[in-house]
C-alpha positions in Angstrom: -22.3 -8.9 14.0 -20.2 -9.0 11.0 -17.1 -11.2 11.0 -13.9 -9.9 10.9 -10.8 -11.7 8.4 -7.5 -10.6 9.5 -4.2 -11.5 7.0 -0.4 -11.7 8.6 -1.6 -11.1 12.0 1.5 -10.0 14.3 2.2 -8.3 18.1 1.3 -5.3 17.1 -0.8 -5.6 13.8 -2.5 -6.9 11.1 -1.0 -6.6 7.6 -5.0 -6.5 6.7 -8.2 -6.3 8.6 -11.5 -7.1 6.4 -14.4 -5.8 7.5 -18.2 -5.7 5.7 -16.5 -5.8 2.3 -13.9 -3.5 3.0 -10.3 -4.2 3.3 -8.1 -2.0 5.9 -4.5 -2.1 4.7 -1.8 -1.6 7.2 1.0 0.3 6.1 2.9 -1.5 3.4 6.8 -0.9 3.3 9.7 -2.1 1.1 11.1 -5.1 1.4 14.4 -4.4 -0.1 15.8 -0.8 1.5 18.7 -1.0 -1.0 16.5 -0.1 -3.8 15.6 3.8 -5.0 12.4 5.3 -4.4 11.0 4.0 -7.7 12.4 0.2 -6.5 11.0 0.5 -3.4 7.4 1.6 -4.6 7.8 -1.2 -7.2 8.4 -3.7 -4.1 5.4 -2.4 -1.9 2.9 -2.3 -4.6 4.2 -6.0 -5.8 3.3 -6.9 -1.6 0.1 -5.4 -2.0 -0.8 -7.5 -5.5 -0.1 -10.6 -3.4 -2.7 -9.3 -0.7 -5.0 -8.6 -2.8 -5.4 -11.3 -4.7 -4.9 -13.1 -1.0 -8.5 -11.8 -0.5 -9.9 -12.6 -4.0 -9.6 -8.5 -5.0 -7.0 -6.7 -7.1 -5.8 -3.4 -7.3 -9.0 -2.0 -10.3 -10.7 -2.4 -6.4 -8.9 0.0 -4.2 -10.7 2.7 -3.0 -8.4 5.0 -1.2 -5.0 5.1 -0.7 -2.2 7.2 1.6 1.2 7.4 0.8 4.3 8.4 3.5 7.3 9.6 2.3 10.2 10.5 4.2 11.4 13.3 1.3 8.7 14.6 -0.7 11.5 15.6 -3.2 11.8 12.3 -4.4 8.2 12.5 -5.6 8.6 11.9 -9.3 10.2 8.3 -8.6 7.8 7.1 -6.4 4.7 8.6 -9.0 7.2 7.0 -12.2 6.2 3.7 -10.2 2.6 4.5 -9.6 2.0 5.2 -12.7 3.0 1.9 -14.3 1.2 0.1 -11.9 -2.0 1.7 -11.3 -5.0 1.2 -14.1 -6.0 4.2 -16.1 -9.3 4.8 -15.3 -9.4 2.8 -12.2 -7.0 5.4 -9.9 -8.1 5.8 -6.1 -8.5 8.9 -4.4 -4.5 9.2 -3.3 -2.7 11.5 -0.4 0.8 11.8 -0.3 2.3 13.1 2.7 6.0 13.5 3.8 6.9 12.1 7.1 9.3 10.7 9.0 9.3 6.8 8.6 10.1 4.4 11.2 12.9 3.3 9.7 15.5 5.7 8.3 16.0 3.1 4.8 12.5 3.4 4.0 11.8 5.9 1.2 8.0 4.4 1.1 5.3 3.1 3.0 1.8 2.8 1.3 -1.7 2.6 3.6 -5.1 1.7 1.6 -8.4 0.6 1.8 -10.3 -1.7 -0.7 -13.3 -3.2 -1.8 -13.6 -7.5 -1.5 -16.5 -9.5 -2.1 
């Protein structure tokens, strides 16, 4: 049986679960809820650096990725911050779907999966 690695275990959740090479993210949300929707992106994709490289991967290893937001009309900011971050030629397969987020200042929350060795 493989051994599972769990990062930032809580109550109800792991920030990750690692699992025969493959990293489960748990939905990543802002830390700052003051910020715009490009600030916010910034500050969840900055948390999910600092996981990755936690498990000896970065973000050239990310396989798939989901992406909640609570207004789909804010879109372009959220994609302004993507694209800075992400590497051409190393983009995941990407959904981005508009729902309602747990809480009402969040303007982002970003799920993945991702390979480790």
């Amino acid at each position: 049986m493989s051994e599972l690695k769990r990062i930032n275990v809580g109550k109800r959740l792991s920030d990750v679960v690692v699992h025969n090479g493959v990293a489960y993210f748990a939905g990543q949300v802002p830390n700052d809820t003051t910020l715009d929707v490009e600030g916010q992106t910034k500050d969840v994709l900055n948390t999910i650096d600092e996981l990755l490289a936690e498990l000896g991967s970065d973000k050239t290893r990310i396989l798939s990725v989901q992406i909640f937001m609570p207004n789909i009309a804010e879109f372009a900011g959220m994609n302004r911050a993507w694209d800075a971050w992400v590497p051409e030629g190393k983009t995941p397969a990407r959904a981005t779907i508009e729902a309602r987020l747990a809480n009402p200042d969040y303007k982002v929350e970003i799920m993945l999966t991702a390979a480790v060795d």
